[in-house]
C-alpha positions in Angstrom: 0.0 0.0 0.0 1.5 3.0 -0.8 2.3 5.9 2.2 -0.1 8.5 2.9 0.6 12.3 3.6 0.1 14.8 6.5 0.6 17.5 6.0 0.6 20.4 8.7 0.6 23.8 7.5 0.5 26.9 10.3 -0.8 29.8 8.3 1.1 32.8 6.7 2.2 36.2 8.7 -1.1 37.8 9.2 -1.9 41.7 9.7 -1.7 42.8 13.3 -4.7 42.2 16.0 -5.2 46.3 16.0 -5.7 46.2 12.5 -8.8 45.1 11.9 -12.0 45.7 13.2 -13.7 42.1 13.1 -11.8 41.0 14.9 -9.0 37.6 15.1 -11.1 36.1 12.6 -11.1 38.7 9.9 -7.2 39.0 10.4 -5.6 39.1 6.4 -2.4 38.5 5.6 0.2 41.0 5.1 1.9 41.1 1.2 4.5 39.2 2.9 2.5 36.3 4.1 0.9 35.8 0.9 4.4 35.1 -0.8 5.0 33.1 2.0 1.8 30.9 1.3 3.1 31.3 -3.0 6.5 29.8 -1.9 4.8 27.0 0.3 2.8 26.2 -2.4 5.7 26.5 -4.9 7.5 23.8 -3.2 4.5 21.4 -2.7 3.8 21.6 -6.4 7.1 19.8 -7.0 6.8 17.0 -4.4 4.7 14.0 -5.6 1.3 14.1 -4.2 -1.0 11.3 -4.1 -4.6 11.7 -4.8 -6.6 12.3 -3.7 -6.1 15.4 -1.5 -8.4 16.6 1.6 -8.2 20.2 2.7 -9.1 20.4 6.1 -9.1 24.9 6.9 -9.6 26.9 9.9 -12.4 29.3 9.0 -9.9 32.1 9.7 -9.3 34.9 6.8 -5.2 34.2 7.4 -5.8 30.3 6.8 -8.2 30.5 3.8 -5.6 32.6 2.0 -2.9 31.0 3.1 -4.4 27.9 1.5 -5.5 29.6 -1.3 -1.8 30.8 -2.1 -0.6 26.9 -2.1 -3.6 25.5 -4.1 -2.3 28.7 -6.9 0.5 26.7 -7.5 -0.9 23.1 -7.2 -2.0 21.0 -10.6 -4.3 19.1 -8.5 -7.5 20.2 -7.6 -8.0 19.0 -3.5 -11.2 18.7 -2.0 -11.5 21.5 0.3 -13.4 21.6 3.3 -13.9 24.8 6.0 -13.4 23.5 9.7 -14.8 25.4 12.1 -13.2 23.3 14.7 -9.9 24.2 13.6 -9.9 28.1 14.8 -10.0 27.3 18.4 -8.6 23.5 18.2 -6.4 21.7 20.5 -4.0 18.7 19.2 -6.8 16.3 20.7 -9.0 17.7 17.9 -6.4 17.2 15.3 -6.3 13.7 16.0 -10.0 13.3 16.0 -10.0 15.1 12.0 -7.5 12.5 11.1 -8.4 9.6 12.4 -11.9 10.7 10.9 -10.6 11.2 7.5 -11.8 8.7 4.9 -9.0 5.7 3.9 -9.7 7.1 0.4 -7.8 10.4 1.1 -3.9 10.2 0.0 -3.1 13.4 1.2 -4.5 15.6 4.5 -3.6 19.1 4.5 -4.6 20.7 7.6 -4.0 24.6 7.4 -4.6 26.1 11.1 -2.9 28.5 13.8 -0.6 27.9 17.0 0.0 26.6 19.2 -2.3 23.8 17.9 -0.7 23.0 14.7 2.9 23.0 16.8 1.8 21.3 19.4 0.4 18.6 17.2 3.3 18.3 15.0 5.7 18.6 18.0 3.6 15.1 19.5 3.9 13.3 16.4 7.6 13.7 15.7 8.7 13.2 19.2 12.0 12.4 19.2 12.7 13.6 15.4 12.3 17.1 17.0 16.0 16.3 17.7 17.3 16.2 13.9 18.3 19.1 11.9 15.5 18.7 9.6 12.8 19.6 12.7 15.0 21.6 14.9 13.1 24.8 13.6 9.6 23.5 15.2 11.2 23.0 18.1 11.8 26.6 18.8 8.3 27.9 17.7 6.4 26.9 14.9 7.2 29.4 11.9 4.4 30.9 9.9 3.6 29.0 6.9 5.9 26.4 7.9 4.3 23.2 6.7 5.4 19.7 8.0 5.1 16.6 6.2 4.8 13.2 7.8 4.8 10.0 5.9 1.4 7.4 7.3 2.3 4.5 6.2 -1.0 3.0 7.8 -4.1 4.0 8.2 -5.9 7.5 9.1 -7.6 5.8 12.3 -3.8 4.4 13.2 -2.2 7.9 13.5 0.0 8.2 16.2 3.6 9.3 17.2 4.6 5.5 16.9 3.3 5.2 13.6 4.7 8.2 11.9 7.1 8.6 9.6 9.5 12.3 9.4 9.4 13.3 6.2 10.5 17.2 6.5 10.1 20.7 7.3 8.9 23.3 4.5 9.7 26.4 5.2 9.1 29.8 2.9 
């Protein structure tokens, strides 16, 4: 059976809280997050992924454009799904979306915010935190850093044991 992919992407530099007057929600991102989200999506396009791929977004301004910049640049066309669970989501409800997400899925990319979407990546890699490759998470999650971990199970299986480090994207 071939692997699948998690992928784990925290989203671009965002405007300032005092900027905007809806609120965390309505934050956008700056003209340098959304060539951080273009390079992210840049370097996904020329990694092999399988199909099919699941979008799972926070319903966050940041995270929708932050997706948007990396599906610009993919060939594929993901299915892409708004997940109000994932503005105010801890790693325990990261787990629950995978281990819900259909066996058909190849890929999962989850775009969210921290300290969930570190946390989470920081449980599965345990001690692959130590190699150069992960070192960066380690010290804070960057924006639109995205982390990809080789499954080579099943969704329902994911788990720190099960895992495999694949790498650290960063813009």
């Amino acid at each position: 059976m071939p692997l699948r992919r998690l992928l784990l992407l925290r989203h671009a530099e965002a405007v300032p809280h005092v900027l905007t007057e809806g609120g965390d929600r309505s934050r956008a991102l700056t003209s340098r997050g959304r060539e951080q989200a273009a390079s992210i999506g840049r370097q996904l396009a020329s990694r092999d992924l399988s199909d099919p791929i699941q979008i799972l977004c926070s319903p966050a301004t940041r995270t929708r454009q932050t997706a948007q910049g990396v599906l610009d640049a993919l060939d594929q066309m993901p299915a892409f799904t708004i997940e109000d669970s994932l503005y105010a989501a801890t790693p325990d409800t990261l787990y629950g979306l995978v281990h819900a997400t259909s066996e058909a899925v190849r890929t999962l990319l989850i775009v969210g915010h921290n300290p969930t979407i570190g946390e989470f990546a920081c449980d599965l890699l345990g001690p692959a935190l130590q190699s150069t490759h992960f070192s960066a998470i380690y010290r804070g999650y960057p924006l639109a850093g995205l982390t990809i971990l080789d499954i080579p199970g099943e969704w329902l299986d994911v788990r720190p044991s099960t895992i495999q480090p694949a790498t650290l994207l960063l813009p």
